[in-house]
Structures are given as structure tokens and as C-alpha cells.
C-alpha positions, -999 to 999 in steps of 0.1 A, spaced: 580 -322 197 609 -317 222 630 -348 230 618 -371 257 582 -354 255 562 -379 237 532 -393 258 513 -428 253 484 -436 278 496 -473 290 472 -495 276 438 -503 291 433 -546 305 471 -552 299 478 -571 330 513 -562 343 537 -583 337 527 -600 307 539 -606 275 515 -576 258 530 -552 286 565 -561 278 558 -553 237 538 -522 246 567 -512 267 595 -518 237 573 -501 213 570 -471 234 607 -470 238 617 -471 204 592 -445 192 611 -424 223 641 -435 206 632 -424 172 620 -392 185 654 -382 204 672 -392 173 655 -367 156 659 -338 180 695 -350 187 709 -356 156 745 -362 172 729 -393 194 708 -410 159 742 -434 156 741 -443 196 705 -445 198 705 -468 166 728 -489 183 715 -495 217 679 -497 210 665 -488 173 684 -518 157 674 -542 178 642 -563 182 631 -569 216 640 -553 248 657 -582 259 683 -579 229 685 -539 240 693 -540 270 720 -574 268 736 -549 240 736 -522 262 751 -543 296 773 -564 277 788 -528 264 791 -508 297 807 -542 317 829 -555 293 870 -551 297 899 -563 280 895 -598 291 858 -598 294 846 -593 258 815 -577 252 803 -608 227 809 -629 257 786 -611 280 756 -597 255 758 -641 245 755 -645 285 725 -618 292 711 -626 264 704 -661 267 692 -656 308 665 -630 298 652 -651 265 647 -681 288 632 -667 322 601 -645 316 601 -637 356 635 -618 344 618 -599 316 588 -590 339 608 -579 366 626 -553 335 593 -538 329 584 -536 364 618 -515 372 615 -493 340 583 -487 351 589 -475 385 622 -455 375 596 -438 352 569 -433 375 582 -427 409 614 -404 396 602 -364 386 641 -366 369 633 -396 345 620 -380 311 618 -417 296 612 -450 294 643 -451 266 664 -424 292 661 -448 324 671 -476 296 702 -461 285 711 -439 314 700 -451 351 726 -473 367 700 -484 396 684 -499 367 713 -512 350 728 -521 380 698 -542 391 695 -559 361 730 -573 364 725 -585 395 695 -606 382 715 -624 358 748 -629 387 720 -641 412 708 -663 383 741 -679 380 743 -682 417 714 -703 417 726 -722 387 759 -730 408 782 -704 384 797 -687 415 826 -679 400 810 -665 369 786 -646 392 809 -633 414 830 -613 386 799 -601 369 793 -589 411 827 -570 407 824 -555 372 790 -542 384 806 -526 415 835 -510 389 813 -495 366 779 -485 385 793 -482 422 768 -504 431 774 -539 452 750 -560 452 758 -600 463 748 -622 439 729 -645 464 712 -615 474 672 -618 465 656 -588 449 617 -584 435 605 -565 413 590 -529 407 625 -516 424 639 -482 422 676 -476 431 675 -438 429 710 -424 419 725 -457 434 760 -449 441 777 -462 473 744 -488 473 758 -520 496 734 -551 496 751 -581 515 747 -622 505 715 -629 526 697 -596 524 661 -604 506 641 -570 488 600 -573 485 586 -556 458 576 -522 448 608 -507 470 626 -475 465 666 -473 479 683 -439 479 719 -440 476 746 -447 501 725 -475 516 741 -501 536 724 -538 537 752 -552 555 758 -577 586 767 -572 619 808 -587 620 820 -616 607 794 -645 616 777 -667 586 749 -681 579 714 -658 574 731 -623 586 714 -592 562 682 -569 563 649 -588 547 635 -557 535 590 -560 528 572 -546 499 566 -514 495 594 -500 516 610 -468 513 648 -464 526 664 -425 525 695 -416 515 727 -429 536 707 -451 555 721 -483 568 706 -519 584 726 -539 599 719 -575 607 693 -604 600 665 -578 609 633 -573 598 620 -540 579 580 -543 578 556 -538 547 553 -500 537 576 -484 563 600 -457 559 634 -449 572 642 -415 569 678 -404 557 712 -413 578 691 -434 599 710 -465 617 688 -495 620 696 -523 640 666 -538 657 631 -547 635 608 -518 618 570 -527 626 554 -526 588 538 -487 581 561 -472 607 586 -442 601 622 -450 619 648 -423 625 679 -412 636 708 -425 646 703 -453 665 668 -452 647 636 -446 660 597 -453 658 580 -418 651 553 -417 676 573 -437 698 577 -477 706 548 -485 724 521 -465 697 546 -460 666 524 -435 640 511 -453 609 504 -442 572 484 -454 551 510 -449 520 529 -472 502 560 -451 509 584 -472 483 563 -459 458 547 -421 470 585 -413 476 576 -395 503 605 -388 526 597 -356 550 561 -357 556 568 -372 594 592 -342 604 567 -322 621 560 -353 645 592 -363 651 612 -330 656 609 -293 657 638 -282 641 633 -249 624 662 -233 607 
């Protein structure tokens, strides 16, 4: 069987986010593993390493970060002791894993595997960080949090705040350039392209970033500024400038942005766009460009 091929129906009345999800999952993932090692005999010692010789996913993937975000004078024993200990005690971390592996998986036609967003997706790395530096920002560890915040921006290109609030079920598709400021909050289930700016408007304090609702879907080089609202299941299409609130199940685009359909009667879908990934169907009410 090729690498990356193998197939296992998810299993039936496993509600999502529980503990029998989460040892399906690393099951699934080390039988990927095992099966990559075999087709790819010059990855059996890597994939040993990151995933087959460990025991839970938790242990995998502190390995894994504690390996790609370590320097000279941030061992890696320091930080797989750190992750490690944040996603053995909070399960709402651990769920929130599954929920991004699973969406990585699902929503992206280039993810082969469970074990290849694991190992290979920096969104998802990236993202996972960022729970355990917003964990230590809650615990009062700014300082702590703050240079996990800058090794994650070294190694992934990808800035996140760690007071920033995040859900779970996200996707952050290729990631690089991604920009999430200190009071920006993500619902669930969303999907953020790369080059997307969640950033303020100048230099006041206080509650200045994007609160982004479930479902939502944000294109490629997008950027919100300000304490602005972006509403349940809308989209906003690639490059778009947003400044001003997105009604929820509205399309906005352009630069400044726009409601397709117009302000007054904005169109509607009935999609969750963060998680159909659909990113052009509006064009034909919005423009007729034809190349």
C-alpha cells in the first residue's frame, strides 16, 4: 500500500473531543507511521523518533515542538518538560489537538495524513505553541510566554500573541506571514490562509484586534484591522481590507472590503465557509471580470 494511503472509517458514537477520539486518533497515526516507515525506509529512524516511540499523542507532539523550537540556550529537554506537562494536565488542550488535526485533515485536499499534518504542517504546529504561550499567559509566565511567542515566529513565520484567544477545529493553511495581535479572539471551526493580518488600528491599548466567529473563512493576504467584529460563517475573500464589522453569512471584498450583494441586502449562504473552503463561488455576483 503506497505511503500515506491507508484509510480507517472514524469510529461510529465516539463523541468528538473525548478521550476514545483522542486514542483512536494516536492509533491511527502510528499505524500511518508504521506504514510510511515501511515505504520510506530512509524516514523509519525519524518516524521512530517523533511518533512510533512514543506513547500518547501528547508525548509526540511535545517531542516533536520541543525539537523544532529549541536553540542554543533553549534546550529541547527544557521545552518537551514544558509542553509536556501543559497537555498532560488540560484535556481542553488535547481536545483542541484532535480538533486541528482533524480539520488540517479534512478541509486540506494536500494533507495525505493524520501523521503528515503531525510532523509537517506549521499552522498546526504553530497553533499548538501558541496554546501552551497563551497558557502561560494566563498562568502569569509572560516572560516565558513571550519567548516561546518569538521562537514560534523564528521557526514557523507565524505570530501569534500569546494573550490572543484561539478555539478549536482551526486550520492555518500554509501559515506564513500569519499576524494575530494580543486581543484578537478566534471561534471555532475557522480556516486562515496565509498572510493574514489580525492587527490594530495605531498605537492605542486596551481591547484593539478582530473577534473573529465560528465557522469563518478568511482568504489569503487578507487583513482586519481593529476591535471589529467578523460574524458566524462569513467569508472574506483574498487581499480584502476589513475595517468596519462583517454581518455573520456574508462574503466581504476588496479593498476597502465590501458586502457582496451590497449593505443594505448583503447575499447569504448557507455554508459554513471555515470549513467547505470555498473561496470563489461569490465571484459571479460580485464582479464580471473575465480574463
Amino acid at each position: 500500500m503506497p505511503a500515506g494511503e491507508f484509510r480507517h472509517p472514524s469510529p461510529p458514537q465516539v463523541p468528538p473531543g473525548s478521550m476514545e477520539e483522542e486514542e483512536w486518533l494516536w492509533g491511527h497515526i502510528k499505524t500511518e507511521a508504521r506504514l510510511d516507515a515501511e515505504a520510506e525506509p530512509a524516514l523509519a529512524s525519524y518516524l521512530y523518533s517523533t511518533i512510533l516511540s512514543h506513547s500518547s499523542l501528547e508525548r509526540s507532539l511535545s517531542f516533536h515542538l520541543g525539537n523544532k523550537l529549541c536553540s542554543s540556550t533553549l534546550l529541547s529537554t527544557l521545552l518537551y518538560d514544558l509542553f509536556l506537562n501543559i497537555f498532560s494536565t488540560d484535556a481542553s488542550l488535547r481536545s483542541a489537538t484532535v480538533a486541528d488535526l482533524r480539520a488540517a485533515r479534512f478541509r486540506d485536499p494536500a494533507c495525505i495524513s493524520f501523521s503528515h499534518c503531525l510532523l509537517n504542517y506549521k499552522g498546526f504546529l504553530a497553533c499548538q505553541a501558541h496554546r501552551v504561550a497563551h497558557k502561560l499567559w494566563t498562568q502569569s509566565r509572560k516572560p516565558l510566554a513571550l519567548a516561546l511567542q518569538a521562537r514560534i515566529s523564528d521557526v514557523f513565520a507565524v505570530d501569534i500573541h500569546p494573550g490572543a484567544r484561539i478555539g478549536k477545529g482551526i486550520l492555518f493553511d500554509h501559515a506564513t506571514g500569519v499576524v494575530v495581535g494580543e486581543t484578537a479572539v478566534i471561534g471555532n471551526n475557522v480556516s486562515i490562509l496565509h498572510h493574514v493580518t489580525l492587527g490594530g488600528t495605531g498605537k492605542s491599548s486596551g481591547d484593539r484586534h478582530p473577534k473573529i466567529g465560528d465557522g469563518v473563512l478568511i482568504g489569503a493576504g487578507a487583513t482586519i484591522l481593529g476591535n471589529v467584529m467578523i460574524g458566524e460563517g462569513a467569508k472574506i475573500g483574498a487581499g480584502s481590507v476589513v475595517l468596519i464589522d462583517v454581518p455573520p453569512r456574508t462574503t466581504a471584498v476588496g479593498n476597502p472590503a465590501r458586502l457582496v450583494g451590497g449593505k443594505g441586502q448583503p447575499t447569504k449562504h448557507e455554508e459554513i465557509p471555515g470549513e467547505s473552503m470555498d473561496h470563489t463561488s461569490f465571484m459571479s455576483e460580485w464582479s464580471d471580470y473575465i480574463i
